[in-house]
Every structure is written in C-alpha cells, then in structure tokens.
C-alpha positions as a Python dict, from the first residue, in 0.01 Angstrom:
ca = {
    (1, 'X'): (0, 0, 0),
    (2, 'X'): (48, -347, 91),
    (3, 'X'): (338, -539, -43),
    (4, 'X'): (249, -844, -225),
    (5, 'X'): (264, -1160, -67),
    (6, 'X'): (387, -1339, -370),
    (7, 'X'): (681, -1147, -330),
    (8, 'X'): (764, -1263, 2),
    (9, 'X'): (883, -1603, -183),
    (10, 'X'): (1076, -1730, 148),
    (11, 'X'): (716, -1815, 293),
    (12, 'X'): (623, -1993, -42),
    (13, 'X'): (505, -2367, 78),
    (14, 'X'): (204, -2534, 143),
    (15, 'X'): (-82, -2315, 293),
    (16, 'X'): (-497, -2373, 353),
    (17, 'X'): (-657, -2101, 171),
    (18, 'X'): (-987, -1967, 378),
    (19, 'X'): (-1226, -1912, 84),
    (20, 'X'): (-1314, -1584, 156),
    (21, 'X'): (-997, -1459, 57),
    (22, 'X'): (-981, -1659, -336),
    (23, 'X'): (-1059, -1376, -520),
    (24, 'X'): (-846, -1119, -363),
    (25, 'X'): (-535, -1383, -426),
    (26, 'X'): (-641, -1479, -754),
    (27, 'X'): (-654, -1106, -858),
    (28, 'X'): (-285, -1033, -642),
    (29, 'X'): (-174, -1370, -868),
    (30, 'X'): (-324, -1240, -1160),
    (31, 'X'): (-201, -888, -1143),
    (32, 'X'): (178, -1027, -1054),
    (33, 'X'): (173, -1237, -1369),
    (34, 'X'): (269, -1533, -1117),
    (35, 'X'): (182, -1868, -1326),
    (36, 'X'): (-94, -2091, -1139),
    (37, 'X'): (-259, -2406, -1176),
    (38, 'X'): (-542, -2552, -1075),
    (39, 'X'): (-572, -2933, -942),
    (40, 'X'): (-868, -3113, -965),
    (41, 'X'): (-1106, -3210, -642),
    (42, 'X'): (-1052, -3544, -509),
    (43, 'X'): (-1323, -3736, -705),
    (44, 'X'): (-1125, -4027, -853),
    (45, 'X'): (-1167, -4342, -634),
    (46, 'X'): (-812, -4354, -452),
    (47, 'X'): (-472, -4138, -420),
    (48, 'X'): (-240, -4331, -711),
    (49, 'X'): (-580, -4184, -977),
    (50, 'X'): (-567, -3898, -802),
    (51, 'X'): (-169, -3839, -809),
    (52, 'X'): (-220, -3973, -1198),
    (53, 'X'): (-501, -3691, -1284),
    (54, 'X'): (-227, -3400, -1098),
    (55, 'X'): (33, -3520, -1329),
    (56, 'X'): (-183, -3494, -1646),
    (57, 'X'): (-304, -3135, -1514),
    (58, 'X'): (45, -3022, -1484),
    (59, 'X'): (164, -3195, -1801),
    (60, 'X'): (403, -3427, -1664),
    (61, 'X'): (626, -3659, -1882),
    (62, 'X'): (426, -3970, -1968),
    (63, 'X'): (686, -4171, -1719),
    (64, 'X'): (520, -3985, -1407),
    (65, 'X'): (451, -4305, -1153),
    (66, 'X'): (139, -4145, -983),
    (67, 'X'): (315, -4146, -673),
    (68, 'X'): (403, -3943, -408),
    (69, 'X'): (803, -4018, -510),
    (70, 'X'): (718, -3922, -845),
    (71, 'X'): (538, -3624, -775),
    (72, 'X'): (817, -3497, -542),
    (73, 'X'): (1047, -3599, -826),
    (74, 'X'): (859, -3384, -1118),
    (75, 'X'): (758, -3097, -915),
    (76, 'X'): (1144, -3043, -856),
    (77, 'X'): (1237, -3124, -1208),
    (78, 'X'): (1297, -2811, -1360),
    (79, 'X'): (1217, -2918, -1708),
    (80, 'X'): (902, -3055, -1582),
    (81, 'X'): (798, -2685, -1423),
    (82, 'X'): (1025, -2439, -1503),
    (83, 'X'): (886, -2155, -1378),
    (84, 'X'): (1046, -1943, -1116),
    (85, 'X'): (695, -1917, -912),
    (86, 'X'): (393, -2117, -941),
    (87, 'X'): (108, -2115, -756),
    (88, 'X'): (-91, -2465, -733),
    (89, 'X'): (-493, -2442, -596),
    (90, 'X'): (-565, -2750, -466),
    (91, 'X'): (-936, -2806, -435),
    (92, 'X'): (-1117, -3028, -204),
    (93, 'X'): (-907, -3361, -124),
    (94, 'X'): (-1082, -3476, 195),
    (95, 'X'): (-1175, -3791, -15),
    (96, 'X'): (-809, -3913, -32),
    (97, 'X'): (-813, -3942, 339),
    (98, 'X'): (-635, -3797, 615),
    (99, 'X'): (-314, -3981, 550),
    (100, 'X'): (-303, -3958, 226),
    (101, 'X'): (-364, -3584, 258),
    (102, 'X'): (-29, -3521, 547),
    (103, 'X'): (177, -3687, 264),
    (104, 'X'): (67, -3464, 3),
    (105, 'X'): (107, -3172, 227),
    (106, 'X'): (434, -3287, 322),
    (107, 'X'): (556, -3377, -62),
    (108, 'X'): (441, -3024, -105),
    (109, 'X'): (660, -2848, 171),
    (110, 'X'): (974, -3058, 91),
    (111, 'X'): (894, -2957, -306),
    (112, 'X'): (864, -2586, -178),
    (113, 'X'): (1177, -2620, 60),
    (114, 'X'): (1390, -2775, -295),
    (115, 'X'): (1255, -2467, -491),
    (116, 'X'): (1381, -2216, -277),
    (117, 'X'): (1723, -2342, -271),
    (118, 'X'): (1686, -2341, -668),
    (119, 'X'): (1584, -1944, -600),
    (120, 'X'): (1230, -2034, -713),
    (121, 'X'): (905, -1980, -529),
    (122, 'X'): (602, -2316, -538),
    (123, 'X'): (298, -2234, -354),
    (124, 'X'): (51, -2492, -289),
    (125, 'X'): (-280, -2286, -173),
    (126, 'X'): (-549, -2577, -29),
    (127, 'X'): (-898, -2505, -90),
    (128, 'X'): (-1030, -2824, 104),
    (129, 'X'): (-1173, -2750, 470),
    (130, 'X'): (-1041, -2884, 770),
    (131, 'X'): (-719, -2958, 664),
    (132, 'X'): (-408, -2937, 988),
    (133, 'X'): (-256, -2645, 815),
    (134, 'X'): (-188, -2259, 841),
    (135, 'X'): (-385, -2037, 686),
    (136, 'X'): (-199, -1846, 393),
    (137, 'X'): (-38, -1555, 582),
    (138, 'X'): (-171, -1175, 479),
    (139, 'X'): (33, -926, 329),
    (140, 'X'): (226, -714, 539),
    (141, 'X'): (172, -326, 462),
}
C-alpha cells in the first residue's frame, strides 16, 4: 500500500497539480481528514482584488491588506489558520500575470517553509496550467 503523501509533511509547499490526478488527491485529502480550501480562479480585474477575495475565502481578520505582505503575514498567523495541515487548491490564476503569479508562489513556499518550523504542514496544490512549478510528487509505496 502506498503511504500517503500528506503524511510526508516535510515536502508540504507549493506544487502544480496535473488535473488528472484531482480526484485521487481530493479522495487521499478527504480520507486523511486533512482540512482544504479552495481559492477562487483569477477573475477579479487585478492581484490586490484577487489577494482581497483569498482573504475573504479563508476568513481572514477584516485588517487583511490584500497584499502579498499581508497574506504572508495571515497565512503564518496561527490564529488566522490554526490547523496543523491545510491543503489550499488554487485554481486558474494565469490572469494575474506571470509576475504576479512567482510572488504568490513564492509567498506560498516561504508560508510553507514558516509552517514547518511551527511543526505544521500548508500545501498550496495549483490547478492553473503552465505555471514554472513541480508537479506534486506521487506517493512513495
């Protein structure tokens, strides 16, 4: 039987999730009882609406800036997320542009990198195409 992934929690971080594999990590998530949330597609007209519609999806205090500081800030607050793991689906955000989309992936790795010295697991799973990142490793047997 293969060991869960989710347990491996030292590789928790940012990952590009093919979509051919959703369901089977949705059930492993599912199965685990490993809390996830799902972000919203890039639809708003620029990053800081974007960054504001996150922070209302993840139920951030209503002093969340809607900015990449602020997001690092919450995401590491532990009475903003307190859960030991999370997993965060982040769907298509090719329409905050490429820029905007390396600091979001880096916010996400340094957020990841702060919750495993706290002995907590954050893994950010992109569902948006294209994207300069690995692909979300597969369980080791």
């Amino acid at each position: 039987m293969a060991t869960s992934l989710f347990a491996q929690t030292t590789l928790a971080g940012p990952y590009r999730l093919p979509p051919q594999r959703l369901a089977a990590v949705q059930e492993e998530i599912a199965s685990n009882q490993i809390p996830s949330i799902n972000l919203p597609p890039a639809t708003a007209k620029d990053t800081h609406a974007w960054l504001a519609e996150a922070g209302k999806t993840l139920a951030f205090p209503g002093h969340f800036g809607a900015n990449f500081d602020a997001l690092y800030d919450c995401l590491c607050d532990q009475e903003c997320l307190a859960q030991a793991q999370l997993v965060l689906f982040i769907h298509d955000i090719r329409a905050l542009g490429e820029e905007s989309c390396d600091v979001l992936i880096a916010v996400l790795q340094a957020a990841a990198d702060e919750w495993r010295e706290q002995g907590r697991a954050l893994w950010a799973l992109f569902l948006t195409p294209g994207l300069d990142l690995d692909a979300l490793p597969v369980p080791k047997a």
